[in-house]
C-alpha positions in Angstrom: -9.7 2.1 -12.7 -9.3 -1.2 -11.3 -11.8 -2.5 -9.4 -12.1 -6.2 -8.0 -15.2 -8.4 -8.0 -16.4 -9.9 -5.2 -17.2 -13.5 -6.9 -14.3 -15.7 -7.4 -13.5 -17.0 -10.9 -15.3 -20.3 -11.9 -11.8 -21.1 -14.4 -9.2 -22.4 -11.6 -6.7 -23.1 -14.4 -6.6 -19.4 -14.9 -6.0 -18.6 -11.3 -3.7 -21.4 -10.5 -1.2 -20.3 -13.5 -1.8 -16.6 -12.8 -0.5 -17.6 -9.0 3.0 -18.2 -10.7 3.5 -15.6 -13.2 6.4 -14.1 -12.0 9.8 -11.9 -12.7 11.8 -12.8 -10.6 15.8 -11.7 -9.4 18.0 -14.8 -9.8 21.7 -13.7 -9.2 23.4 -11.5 -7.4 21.6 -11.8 -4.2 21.4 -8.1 -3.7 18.6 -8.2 -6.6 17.1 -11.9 -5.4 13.8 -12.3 -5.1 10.2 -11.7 -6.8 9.2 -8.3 -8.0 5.7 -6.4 -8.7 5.1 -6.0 -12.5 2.5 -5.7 -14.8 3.1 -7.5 -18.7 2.2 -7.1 -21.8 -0.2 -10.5 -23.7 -1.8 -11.3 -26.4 -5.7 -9.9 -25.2 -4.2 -6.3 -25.2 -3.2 -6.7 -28.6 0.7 -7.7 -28.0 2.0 -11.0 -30.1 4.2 -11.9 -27.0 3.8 -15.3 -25.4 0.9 -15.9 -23.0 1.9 -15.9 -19.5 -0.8 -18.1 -18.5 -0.2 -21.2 -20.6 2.7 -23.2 -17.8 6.4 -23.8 -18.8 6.3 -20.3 -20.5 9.1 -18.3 -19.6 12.7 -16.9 -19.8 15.6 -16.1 -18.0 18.8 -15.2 -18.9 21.3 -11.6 -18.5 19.9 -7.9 -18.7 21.5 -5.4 -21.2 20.8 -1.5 -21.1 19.5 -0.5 -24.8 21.2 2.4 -26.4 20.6 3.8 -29.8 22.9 6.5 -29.8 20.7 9.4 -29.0 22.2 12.5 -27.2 21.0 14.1 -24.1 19.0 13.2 -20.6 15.2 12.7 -20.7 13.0 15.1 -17.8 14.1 11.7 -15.4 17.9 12.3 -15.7 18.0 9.0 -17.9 19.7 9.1 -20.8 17.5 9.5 -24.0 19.3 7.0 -25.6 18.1 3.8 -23.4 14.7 4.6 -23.9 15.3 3.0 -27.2 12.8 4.3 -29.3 15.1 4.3 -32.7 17.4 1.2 -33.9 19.6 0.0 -30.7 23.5 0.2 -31.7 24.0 -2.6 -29.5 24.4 -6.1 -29.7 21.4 -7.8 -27.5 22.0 -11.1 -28.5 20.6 -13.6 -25.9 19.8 -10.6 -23.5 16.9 -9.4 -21.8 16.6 -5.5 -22.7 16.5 -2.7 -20.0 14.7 -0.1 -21.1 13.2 3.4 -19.8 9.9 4.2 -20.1 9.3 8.3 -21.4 8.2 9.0 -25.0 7.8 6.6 -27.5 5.3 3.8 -27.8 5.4 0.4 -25.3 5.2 -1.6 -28.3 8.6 0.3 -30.3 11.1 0.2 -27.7 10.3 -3.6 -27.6 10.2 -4.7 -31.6 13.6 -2.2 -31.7 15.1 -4.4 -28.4 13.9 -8.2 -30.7 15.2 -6.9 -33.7 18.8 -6.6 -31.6 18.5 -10.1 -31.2 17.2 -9.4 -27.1 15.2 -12.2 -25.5 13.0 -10.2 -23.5 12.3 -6.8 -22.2 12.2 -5.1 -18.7 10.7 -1.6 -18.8 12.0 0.8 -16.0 8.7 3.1 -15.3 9.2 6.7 -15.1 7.4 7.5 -12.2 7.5 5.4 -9.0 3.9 3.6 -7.7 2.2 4.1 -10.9 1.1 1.2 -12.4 -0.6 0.6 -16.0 -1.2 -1.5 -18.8 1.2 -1.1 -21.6 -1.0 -0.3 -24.9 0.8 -2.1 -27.9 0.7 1.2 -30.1 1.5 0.2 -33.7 4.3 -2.5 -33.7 3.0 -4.3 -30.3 1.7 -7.3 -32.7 4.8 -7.8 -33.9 6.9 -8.7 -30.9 7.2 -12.1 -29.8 9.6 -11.7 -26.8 8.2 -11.4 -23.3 7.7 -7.6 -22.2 7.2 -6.4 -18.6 7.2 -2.9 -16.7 8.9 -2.7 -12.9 8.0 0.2 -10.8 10.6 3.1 -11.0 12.5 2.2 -7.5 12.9 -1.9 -8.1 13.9 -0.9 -11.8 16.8 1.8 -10.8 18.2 -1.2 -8.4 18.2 -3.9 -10.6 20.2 -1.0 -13.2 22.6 0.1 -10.4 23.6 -3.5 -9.3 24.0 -4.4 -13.0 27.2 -1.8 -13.0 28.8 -4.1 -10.4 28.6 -7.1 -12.8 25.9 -9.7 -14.4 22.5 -9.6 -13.5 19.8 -12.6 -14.4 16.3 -12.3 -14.1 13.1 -14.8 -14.7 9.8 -14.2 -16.4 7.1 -16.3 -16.7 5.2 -18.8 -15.8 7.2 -21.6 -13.7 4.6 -24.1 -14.0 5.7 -27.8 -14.7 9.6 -26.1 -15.1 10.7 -28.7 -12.7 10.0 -32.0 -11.1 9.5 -31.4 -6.9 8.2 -27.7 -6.4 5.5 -26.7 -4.1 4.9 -23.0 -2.9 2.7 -20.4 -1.9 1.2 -17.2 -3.5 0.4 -13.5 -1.4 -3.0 -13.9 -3.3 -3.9 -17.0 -1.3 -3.1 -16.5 1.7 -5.1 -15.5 5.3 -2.6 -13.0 6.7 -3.0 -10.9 9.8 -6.1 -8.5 9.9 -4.2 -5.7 10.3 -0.4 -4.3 10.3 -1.1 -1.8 13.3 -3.6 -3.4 16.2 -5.1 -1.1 18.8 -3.8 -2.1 22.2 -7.4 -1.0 23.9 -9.2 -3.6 21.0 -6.5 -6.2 22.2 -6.8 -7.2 25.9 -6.9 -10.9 25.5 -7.7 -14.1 22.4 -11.7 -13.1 22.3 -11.3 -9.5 21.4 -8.5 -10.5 19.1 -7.8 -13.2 17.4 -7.3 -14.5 13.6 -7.5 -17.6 11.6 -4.9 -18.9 9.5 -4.3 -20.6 5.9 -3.2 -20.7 2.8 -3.1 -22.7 -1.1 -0.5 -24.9 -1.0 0.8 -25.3 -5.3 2.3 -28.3 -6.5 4.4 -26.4 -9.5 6.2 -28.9 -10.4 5.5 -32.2 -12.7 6.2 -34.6 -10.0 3.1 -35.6 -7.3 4.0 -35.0 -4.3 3.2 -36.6 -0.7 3.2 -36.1 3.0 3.5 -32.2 2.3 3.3 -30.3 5.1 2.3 -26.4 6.3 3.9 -25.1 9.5 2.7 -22.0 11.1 4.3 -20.0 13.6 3.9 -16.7 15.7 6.8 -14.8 17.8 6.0 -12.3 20.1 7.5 -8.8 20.6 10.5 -10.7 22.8 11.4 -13.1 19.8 9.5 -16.1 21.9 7.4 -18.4 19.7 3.4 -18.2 21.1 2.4 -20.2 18.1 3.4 -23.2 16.2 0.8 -25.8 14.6 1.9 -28.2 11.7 -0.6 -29.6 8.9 0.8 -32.6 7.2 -0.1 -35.2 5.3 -0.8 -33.5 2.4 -1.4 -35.3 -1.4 -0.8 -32.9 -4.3 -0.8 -34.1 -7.8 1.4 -32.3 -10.4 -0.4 -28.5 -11.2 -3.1 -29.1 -8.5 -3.2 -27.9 -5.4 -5.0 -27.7 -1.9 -6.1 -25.6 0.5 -5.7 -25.4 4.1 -8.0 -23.1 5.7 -11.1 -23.5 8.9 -13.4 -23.9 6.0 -11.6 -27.4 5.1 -10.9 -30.6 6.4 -7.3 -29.6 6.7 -6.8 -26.4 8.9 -4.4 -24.9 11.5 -5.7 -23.8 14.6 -7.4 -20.0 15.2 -4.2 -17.8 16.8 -5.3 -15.9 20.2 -3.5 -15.3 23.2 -4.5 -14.6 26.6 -2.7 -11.3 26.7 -1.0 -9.4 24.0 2.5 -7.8 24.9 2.7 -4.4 22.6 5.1 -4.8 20.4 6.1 -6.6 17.3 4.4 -9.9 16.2 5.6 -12.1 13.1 3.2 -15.0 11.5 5.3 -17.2 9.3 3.9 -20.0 6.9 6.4 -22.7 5.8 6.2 -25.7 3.0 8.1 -29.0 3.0 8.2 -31.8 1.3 8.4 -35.0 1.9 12.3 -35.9 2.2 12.4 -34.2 -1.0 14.8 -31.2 -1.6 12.1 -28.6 -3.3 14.1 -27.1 -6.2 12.8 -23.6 -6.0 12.2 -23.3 -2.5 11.7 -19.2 -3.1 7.7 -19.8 -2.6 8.4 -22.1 0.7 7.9 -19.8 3.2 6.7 -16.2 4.0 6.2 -14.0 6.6 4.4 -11.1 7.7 4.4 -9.2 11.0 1.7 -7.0 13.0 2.3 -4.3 15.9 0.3 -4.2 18.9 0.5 -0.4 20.3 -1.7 2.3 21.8 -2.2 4.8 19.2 -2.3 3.0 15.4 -4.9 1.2 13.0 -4.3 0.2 10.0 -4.3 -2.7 7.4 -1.1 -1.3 5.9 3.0 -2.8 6.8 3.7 -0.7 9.6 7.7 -0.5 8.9 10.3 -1.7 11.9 12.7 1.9 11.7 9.9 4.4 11.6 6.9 2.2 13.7 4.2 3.6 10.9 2.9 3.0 7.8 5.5 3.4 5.0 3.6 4.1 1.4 5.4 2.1 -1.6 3.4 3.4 -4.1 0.7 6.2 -5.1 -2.4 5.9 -6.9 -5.2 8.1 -8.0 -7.8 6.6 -10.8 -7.1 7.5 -14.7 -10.6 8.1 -14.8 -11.2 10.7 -12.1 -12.8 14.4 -12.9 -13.2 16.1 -9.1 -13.0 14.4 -5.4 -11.0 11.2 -4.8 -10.6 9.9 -1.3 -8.7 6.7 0.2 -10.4 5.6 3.4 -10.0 2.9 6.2 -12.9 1.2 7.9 -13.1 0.3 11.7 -15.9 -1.6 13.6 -15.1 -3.4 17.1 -17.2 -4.3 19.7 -15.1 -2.7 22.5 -14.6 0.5 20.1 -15.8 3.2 22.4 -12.3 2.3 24.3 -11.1 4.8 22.1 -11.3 7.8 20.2 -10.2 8.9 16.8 -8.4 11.9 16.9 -6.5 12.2 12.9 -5.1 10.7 10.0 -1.9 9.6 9.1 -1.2 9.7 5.1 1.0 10.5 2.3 1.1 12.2 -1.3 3.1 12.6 -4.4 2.4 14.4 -7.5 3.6 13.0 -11.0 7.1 14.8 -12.0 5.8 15.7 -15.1 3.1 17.7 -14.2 5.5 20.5 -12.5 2.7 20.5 -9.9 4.5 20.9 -5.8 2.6 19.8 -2.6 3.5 22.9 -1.4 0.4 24.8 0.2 -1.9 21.2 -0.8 -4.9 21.1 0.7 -6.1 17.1 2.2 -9.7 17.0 3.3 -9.9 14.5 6.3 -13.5 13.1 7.5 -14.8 10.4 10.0 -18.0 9.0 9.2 -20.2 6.9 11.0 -21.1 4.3 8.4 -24.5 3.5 8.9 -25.8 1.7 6.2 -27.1 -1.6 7.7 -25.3 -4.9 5.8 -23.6 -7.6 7.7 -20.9 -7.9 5.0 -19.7 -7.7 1.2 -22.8 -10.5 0.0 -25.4 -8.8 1.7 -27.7 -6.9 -0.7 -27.9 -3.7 2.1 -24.4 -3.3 1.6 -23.3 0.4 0.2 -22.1 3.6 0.8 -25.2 5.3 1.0 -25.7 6.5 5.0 -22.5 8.0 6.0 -23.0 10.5 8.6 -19.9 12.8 9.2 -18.6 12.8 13.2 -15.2 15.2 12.3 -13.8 16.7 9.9 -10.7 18.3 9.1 -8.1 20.0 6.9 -4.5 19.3 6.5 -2.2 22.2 4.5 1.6 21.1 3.2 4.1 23.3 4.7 6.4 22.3 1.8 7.0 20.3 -1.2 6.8 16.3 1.0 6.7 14.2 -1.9 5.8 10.7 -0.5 6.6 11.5 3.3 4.0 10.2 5.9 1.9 13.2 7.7 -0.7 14.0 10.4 -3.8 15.5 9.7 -6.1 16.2 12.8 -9.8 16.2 13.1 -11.1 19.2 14.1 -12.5 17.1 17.2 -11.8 13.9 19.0 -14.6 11.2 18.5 -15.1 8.9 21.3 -16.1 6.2 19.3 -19.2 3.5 19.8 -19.0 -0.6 20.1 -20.1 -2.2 17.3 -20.4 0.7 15.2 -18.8 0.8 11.5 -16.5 4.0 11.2 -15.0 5.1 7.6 -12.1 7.4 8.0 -10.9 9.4 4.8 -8.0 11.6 2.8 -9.6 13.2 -0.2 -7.7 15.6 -2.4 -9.8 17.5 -5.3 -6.4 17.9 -7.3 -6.1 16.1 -10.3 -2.3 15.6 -10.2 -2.3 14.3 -6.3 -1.7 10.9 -6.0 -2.1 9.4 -2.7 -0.1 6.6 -0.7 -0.7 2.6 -0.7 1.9 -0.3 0.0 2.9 -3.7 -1.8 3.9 -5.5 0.5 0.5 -7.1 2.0 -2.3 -8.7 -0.1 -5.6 -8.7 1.6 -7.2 -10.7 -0.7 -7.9 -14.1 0.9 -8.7 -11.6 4.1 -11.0 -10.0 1.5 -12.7 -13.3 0.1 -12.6 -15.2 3.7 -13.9 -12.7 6.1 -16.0 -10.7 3.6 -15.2 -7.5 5.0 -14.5 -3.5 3.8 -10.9 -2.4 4.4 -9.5 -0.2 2.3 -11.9 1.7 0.4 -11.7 4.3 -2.2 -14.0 7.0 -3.4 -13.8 8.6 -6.6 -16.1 11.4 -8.2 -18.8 10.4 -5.2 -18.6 6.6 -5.9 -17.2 4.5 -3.3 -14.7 0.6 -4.4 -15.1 -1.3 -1.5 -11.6 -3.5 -2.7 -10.2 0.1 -3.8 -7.3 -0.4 -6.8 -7.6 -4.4 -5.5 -7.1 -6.0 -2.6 -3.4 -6.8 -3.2 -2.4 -3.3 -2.7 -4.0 -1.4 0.4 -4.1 1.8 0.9 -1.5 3.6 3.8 -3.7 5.6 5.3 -3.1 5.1 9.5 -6.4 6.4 12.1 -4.8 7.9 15.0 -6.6 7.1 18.2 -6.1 7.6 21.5 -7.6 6.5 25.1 -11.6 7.4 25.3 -11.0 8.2 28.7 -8.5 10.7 28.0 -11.9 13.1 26.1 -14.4 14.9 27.7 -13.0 16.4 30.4 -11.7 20.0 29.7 -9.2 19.9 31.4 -7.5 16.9 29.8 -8.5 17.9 26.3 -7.7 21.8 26.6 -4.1 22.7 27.3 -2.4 26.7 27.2 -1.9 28.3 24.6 -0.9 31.9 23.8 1.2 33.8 20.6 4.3 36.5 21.0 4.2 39.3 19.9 0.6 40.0 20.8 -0.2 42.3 19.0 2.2 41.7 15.8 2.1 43.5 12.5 3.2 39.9 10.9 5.1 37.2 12.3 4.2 35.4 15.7 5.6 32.5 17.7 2.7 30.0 18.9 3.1 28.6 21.9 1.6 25.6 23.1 1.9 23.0 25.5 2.8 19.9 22.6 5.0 19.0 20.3 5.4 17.7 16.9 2.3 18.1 13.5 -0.5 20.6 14.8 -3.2 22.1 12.6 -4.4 25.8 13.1 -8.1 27.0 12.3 -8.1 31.0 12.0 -11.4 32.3 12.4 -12.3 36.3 12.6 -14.8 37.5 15.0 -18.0 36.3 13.2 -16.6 32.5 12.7 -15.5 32.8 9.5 -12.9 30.6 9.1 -10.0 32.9 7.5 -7.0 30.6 7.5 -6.1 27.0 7.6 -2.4 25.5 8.3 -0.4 23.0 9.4 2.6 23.7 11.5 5.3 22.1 13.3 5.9 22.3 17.2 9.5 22.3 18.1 10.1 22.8 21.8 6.4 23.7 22.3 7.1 27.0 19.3 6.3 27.5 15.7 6.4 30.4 13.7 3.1 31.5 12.1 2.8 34.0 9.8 -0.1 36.6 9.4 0.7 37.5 6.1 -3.1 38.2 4.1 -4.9 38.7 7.5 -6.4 42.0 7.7 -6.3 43.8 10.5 -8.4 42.7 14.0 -8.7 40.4 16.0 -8.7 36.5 15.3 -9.3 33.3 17.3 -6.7 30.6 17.1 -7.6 26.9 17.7 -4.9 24.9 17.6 -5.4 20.7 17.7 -2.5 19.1 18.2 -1.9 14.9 16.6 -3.3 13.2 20.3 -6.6 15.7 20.0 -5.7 17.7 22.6 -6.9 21.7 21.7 -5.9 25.3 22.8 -7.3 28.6 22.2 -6.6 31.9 21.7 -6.8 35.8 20.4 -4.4 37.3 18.1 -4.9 40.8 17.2 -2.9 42.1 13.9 -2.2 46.0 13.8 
């Protein structure tokens, strides 16, 4: 399992030439652009090039393998472009595509050199999973550059290549050309969150964040007078933000940072109000009069939503105004619980209370396991464990005191869709109080939802600060599987003063027919996710579910109930509860 430590490496070199180790789309544009991969070097074993010595890399046209073998693999590929026997094909000055399924990492590549291929792009079979690729028996003998894309970016890159050429980059870029300065995700201070509470967000002193990044001098040139713009938009498109550090003296492969904690920073955003609604902070190089020559790294932006309901450090995607899991993880090393959690602690907290979870699942295609009936374990702890942040030697997971609690039940099979779980209670939460929120599954083939697409871990090193953690076998990560890849996992709160009075937190609720020999309608006063607690009339609980309100009606089923009577609490996704007696003849 990964895990990241807290201390920052003492060997910059490493870091700075890890920062541009990339693969990267070159032409069409409908595949431009840098992509997430993991690659195999010479530590693991591999005789491929070393990634982190500069100026080492390729690029040039992909080429599908095929050695002639018949038939479809359990992916729909076909068996023959996983190329674990001599290719038939000419890959002469080509990088190889290849599928990942049954034969060793280390074959498919020596077969794809000893076609005369360049280098080799492995499609994974599953989608989110990411690993290191063992060099099996013939790893040492390759000397090509070999990488692994995730399943999704690998089937794009394979369906544009049927509309014509496709190049890619890999490698390090380092000293390729004369003027080229950019930025890396790694490096960079990034909005706290992708979803901020509205109630947490009345004006600049209850929220606010600073603003920075490592400005690279890639190329072989110095370079002089480089400058950093930052800029914010509001919800409306209007800029609220826009600050320029320039100035800036780079020699070739060095670099500098702009952060508060140095001589050159930008100013701390805040505003006065906050609209809700979409925010985007954008980060720009230029140089000085000077054309960059890979001006990909220049600039990059990431947004942040201001709304009533949401937390989370996750992307919280423009269609769907949640979280939208990329990728899912579980650790390889995992025998019984493992949990992704979120962590909260504001001083105007007990604005709000925390009513459920928003998450998502997949299980590996292999395995032939379903979601189908899955049971998710949801808790809300109050972290109590006394540390001021990731340095201080208090800091653990050892005092976490459970405040709700909760089940969530797949209806069906929703491989990687966002659902609602909801606590069996709504918490009114406390200022100043850390709060750890958490999915757990006990399944050993569940896989549950993170994203790509914001790195945390500047956030991570800057503000010193839990965010996404993750619990496996009883032993918490603070950093999870790293801070590059947070987990998706969304709190659902709502307005404190919404809870505590009956009559705002209890709504009607009845079933039809009453009594029924099976099948009832529940009808409540809601609509959308609900959970249902069954208990018979000692408070055993009998029956958990989810279920799905459509007009204020689901269909329940009562289907292994024996027959009496049974209460029925239903807790729909804003924490609002009903009750009610079902009797089964």
């Amino acid at each position: 399992m990964k895990k990241l430590l807290l201390s920052i490496s003492a060997l910059f070199f490493v870091a700075y030439a890890s920062s541009q180790v990339i693969c990267k789309g070159v032409s069409p544009a409908a595949i431009a652009g840098n992509y997430t991969f993991t690659w195999a070097d010479p530590p693991g074993g591999w005789g491929t090039p070393d990634f982190l010595i500069p100026n080492t890399w390729v690029e040039d046209t992909l080429m599908l393998v095929e050695d002639g073998t018949p038939g479809l693999n359990p992916q729909g590929n076909p068996i023959s472009q996983e190329g674990c026997n001599p290719l038939i094909n000419d890959l002469t000055g080509k990088i190889a595509v290849i599928f990942r399924n049954t034969c060793e990492f280390g074959l498919k590549a020596i077969n794809a050199e000893n076609a005369g291929a360049v280098g080799v792009i492995i499609v994974n079979r599953n989608p989110g999973e990411w690993l290191n690729m063992g060099p099996g028996a013939s790893g040492a003998n390759v000397t090509i550059p070999v990488v692994m894309l995730d399943l999704t970016d690998g089937m794009n890159i394979i369906q544009e290549m049927q509309n014509g050429p496709v190049v890619m980059f890999i490698g390090n870029k380092i000293g390729m050309n004369p003027n080229d300065a950019g930025m890396s995700a790694a490096t960079t201070l990034i909005p706290k969150q992708g979803a901020v509470v509205s109630f947490l967000a009345q004006n600049g002193a209850e929220f606010n964040f600073d603003l920075g990044t490592r400005i690279y001098n890639y190329g072989n040139q110095g370079q002089a007078n480089v400058s950093l713009n930052a800029t914010v938009t509001d919800p409306s498109g209007t800029e609220v933000y826009n600050n320029t550090v320039s100035g800036l003296n780079i020699n070739a492969a060095d670099s500098v940072d702009v952060d508060p904690t140095q001589a050159n920073a930008l100013p701390q955003f805040s505003l006065a109000t906050y609209p809700m609604g979409r925010y985007t902070l954008t980060y720009t190089i230029a140089l000085d009069n000077t054309p960059d020559d890979d001006p990909s790294d220049n600039s990059v932006s990431y947004d942040f939503v201001i709304q009533d309901s949401l937390y989370t450090f996750a992307n919280v995607d423009v269609a769907t105004g949640n979280a939208t899991p990329s990728t899912h993880y579980r650790p390889s090393t995992n025998n019984a619980t493992y949990s992704i959690c979120t962590v909260l602690k504001d001083a105007n907290a007990s604005r709000i209370a925390a009513v459920g979870l928003h998450f998502s699942a997949t299980t590996a295609a292999a395995s032939g396991v379903t979601l189908d009936g899955e049971e998710i374990a949801l808790t809300l702890y109050k972290w109590e464990d006394p540390f001021t942040d990731l340095n201080d030697v208090n800091f653990g997971f050892n005092t976490l005191t459970q405040m709700a609690g909760g089940y969530y039940y797949y209806p069906s099979d929703l491989q990687g869709t966002l659902v609602y779980g909801a606590f069996d209670q709504a918490v009114v939460l406390e200022d100043n109080v850390r709060y750890l929120a958490c999915a757990q599954t006990v399944n050993l083939d569940v896989y549950l939802g993170f994203e790509s697409e914001r790195d945390h871990t500047w956030n991570y090193d800057y503000y010193l600060q839990p965010m996404s953690p993750i619990e496996s076998d009883g032993t918490y990560y603070a950093a999870g599987f790293g801070t590059d890849v947070p987990n998706a996992l969304v709190l659902r709160v709502i307005d404190a003063n919404n809870i505590g009075l009956s009559e705002v937190s209890t709504i009607n609720g009845k079933a039809y027919p009453n009594p029924s020999a099976g099948q009832i309608d529940i009808n409540i006063e809601g609509e959308g996710a609900a959970q249902v607690v069954v208990t018979d009339i000692t408070g055993k609980v009998v029956s958990r579910k989810s279920i799905h309100l459509v007009n204020g009606i689901s269909s329940y089923s009562l289907e292994g109930l024996s027959n009496g009577m049974y209460i029925f609490n239903v807790t729909l996704e804003n924490g609002k509860t009903a009750q009610f007696n079902v009797v089964k003849k």
